[in-house]
N, C-alpha and C positions, 0 to 999 in steps of 0.2 A: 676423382671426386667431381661433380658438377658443380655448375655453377650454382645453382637452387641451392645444393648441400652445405656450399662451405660460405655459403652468405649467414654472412651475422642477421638477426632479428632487427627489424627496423620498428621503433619507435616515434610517430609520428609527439611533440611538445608543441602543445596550443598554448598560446600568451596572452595573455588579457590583461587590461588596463588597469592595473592596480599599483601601488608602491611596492609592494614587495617584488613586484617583479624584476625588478633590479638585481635579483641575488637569484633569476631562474638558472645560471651558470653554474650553482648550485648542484640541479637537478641533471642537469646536462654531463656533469662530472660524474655524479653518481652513476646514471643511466651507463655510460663505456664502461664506469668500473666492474659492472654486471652485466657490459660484455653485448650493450647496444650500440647500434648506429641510431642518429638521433640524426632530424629535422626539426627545424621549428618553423609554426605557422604563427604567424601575430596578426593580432586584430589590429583594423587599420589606427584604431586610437592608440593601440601599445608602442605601434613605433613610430609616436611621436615623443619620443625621448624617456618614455617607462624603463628602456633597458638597454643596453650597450651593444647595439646589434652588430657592429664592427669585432666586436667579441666574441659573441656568442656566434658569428658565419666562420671567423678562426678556429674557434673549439668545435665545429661541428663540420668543419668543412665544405660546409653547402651554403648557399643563399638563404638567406630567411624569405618564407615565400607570405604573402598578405593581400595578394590582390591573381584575380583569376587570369588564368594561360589562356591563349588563342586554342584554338582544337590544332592547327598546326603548329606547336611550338610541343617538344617533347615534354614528357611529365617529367620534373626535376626530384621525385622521392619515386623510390618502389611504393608499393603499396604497402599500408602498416600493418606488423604484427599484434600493435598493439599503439594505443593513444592516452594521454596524458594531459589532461587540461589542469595548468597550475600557472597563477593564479587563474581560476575561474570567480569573474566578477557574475554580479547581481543580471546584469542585463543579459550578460550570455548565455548563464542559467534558462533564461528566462524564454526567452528566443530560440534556443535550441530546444528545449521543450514544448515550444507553440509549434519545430517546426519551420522557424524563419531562417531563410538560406540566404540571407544579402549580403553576406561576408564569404570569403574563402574558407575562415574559421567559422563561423556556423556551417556552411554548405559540408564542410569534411567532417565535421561534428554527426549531422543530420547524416550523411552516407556511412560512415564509419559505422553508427548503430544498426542501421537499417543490413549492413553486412552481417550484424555480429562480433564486430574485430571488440577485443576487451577493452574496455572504457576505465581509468582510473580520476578524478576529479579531487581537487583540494579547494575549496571555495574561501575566497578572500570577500567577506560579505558582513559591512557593519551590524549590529546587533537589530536596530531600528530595522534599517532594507531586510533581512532576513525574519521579521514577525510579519511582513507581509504576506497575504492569506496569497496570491501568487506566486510567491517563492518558494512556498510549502506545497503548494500544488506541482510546481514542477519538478523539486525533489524528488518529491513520489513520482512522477512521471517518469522522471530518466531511471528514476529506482526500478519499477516496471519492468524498464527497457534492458533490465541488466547493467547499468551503469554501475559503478562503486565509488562510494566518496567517503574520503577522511574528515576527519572531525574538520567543522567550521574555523577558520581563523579571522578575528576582527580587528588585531592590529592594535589591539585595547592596552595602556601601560595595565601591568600586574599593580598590587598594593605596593610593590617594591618602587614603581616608576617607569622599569623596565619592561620595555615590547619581550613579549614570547619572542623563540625560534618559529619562523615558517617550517612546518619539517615535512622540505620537499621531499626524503627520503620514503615517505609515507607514500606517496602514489605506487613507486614502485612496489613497496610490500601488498599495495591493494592488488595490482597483478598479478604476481607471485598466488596471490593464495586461489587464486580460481582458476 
């Protein structure tokens, strides 16, 4: 068997600056259980303490990567089978939709669709930021583009008091079906 054959699927998981991100080990857990290798890119605001990156480089085995390589320094991911952005905040939406490449995590955002690799997104996006006429524009935008995204999560208590589940398991199913 070659080498190409008997490599597992790589999953690239983008991180963005939200609370929930804290439980994206979650998604990380799930993603091997279904049999990926997983990478994570964070945006430079997520790892400043959003999530337990000592953790998540344990579970994943690799560096969390957030800021751009020299052209001489090897690429530390294959290239992805497939990408995951969860949490996807307001502004990354927004920016990767205009376009804007000033992060590692927009830049592989913006190249990842421009290939066609399959796009899954969970958006972590208060109710207020998401009635903005921009936000809904870029929806459709990435929508266009082939992107898929799960229902909006806002982190809202329920009438009970209690936060919803994030149910990162959700991106993966957006995969799966296309």
């Amino acid at each position: 068997m070659t080498e190409q054959a008997a490599r597992k699927p790589f999953l690239y998981v983008v991180v963005c600056a939200a609370g929930i991100a804290a439980d994206v080990s979650k998604l990380i857990t799930a993603a091997q259980e279904r049999d990926w290798e997983t990478g994570v890119i964070a945006t430079p605001v997520a790892m400043n303490g959003f999530f337990d990156t000592a953790a998540v480089e344990a579970l994943t085995g690799r560096p969390i990567r957030s800021a751009w390589r020299t052209p001489a320094e090897p690429r530390p991911f294959p290239a992805p089978d497939a990408v995951v952005v969860a949490p996807a905040t307001f502004n990354t939406v927004n920016k990767w939709a205009a376009g804007i490449a000033d992060t590692l995590a927009l830049g592989t955002l913006c190249e990842a669709a421009g290939l066609g690799v399959p796009i899954a997104v969970l958006p972590c996006v208060a109710d207020a930021l998401a009635a903005h006429p921009a936000y809904r524009d870029s929806l459709e935008r990435l929508r266009d583009m082939g992107v898929r995204f799960g229902e909006p999560y806002t982190g809202e208590p329920g009438d009970d008091g209690a936060r919803p589940e994030f149910g990162w398991e959700r991106a993966l199913d957006l995969l799966e079906r296309g």
